[in-house]
C-alpha positions as CSV (number, residue, x, y, z in Angstrom):
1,X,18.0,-39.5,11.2
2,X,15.3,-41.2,13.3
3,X,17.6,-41.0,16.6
4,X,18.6,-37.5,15.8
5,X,14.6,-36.5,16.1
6,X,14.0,-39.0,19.0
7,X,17.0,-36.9,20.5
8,X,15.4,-33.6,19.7
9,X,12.3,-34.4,21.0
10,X,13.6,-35.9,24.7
11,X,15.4,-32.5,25.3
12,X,12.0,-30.6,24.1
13,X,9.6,-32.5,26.7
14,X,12.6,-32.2,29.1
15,X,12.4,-28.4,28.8
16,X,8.4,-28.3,28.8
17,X,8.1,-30.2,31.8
18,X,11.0,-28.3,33.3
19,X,9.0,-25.1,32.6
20,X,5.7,-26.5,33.8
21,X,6.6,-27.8,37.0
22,X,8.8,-24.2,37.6
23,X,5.3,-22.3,36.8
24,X,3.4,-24.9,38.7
25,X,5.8,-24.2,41.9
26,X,6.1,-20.5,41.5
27,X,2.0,-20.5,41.8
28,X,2.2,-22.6,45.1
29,X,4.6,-19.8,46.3
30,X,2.6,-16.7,45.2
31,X,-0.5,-18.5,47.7
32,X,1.9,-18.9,50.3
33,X,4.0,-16.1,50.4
34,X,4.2,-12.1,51.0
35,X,3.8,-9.7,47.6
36,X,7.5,-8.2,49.5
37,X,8.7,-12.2,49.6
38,X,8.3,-12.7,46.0
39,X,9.4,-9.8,44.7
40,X,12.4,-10.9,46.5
41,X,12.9,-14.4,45.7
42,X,11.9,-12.9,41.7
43,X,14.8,-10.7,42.2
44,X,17.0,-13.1,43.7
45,X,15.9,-15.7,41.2
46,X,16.8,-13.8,38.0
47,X,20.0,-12.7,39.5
48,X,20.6,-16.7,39.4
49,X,19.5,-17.4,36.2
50,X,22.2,-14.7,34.9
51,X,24.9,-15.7,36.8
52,X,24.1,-19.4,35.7
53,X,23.7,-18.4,32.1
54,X,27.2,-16.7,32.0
55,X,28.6,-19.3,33.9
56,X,27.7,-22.5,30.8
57,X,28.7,-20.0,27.6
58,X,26.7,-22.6,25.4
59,X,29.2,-25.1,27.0
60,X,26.2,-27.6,27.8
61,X,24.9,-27.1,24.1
62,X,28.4,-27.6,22.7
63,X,28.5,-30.6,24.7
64,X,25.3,-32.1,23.7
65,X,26.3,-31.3,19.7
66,X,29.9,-33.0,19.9
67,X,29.4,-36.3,22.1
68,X,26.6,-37.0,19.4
69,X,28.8,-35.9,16.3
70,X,31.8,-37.9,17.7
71,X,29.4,-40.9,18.6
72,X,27.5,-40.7,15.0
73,X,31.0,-41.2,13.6
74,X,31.8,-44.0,15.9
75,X,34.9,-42.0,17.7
76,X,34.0,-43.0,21.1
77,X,37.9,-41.8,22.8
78,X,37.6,-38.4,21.0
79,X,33.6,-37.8,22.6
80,X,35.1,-38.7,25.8
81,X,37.9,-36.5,25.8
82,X,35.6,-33.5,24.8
83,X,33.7,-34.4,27.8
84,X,36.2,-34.6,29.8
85,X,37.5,-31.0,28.3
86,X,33.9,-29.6,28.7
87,X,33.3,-30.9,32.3
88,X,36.6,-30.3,34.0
């Protein structure tokens, strides 16, 4: 159980920091840039986001839940070939 938590809480501070430093860069922007210019980078932006978001259909969550099932039950050939499956 310990290494399920310690796993839980590296991909929590992975999206916090991930979140901070995309806050932290879109404030630098808004000094530099044009109202016009960030509207359009905002639009362009969430377009992205979508597109990305449609593209992974929970395949990088799947992922993350099945390599750790496979390697909790020590069936290291099976998480690879999910992998495998998932990536390619």
């Amino acid at each position: 159980m310990p290494s399920i938590a310690k796993g839980t809480g590296i991909v929590t501070l992975q999206s916090l920091i991930n979140t901070l430093l995309g806050t932290f860069i879109f404030i630098l922007m808004a000094r530099i840039l044009t109202k016009e210019e960030i509207g359009i980078y905002s639009a362009l932006y969430l377009t992205y986001s979508i597109a990305f978001s449609l593209s992974l259909l929970g395949l990088d969550q799947a992922m993350v839940r099945y390599l750790a099932y496979f390697e909790g039950k020590n069936k290291r050939e099976e998480a690879y070939i999910y992998f495998k499956s998932i990536l390619f």
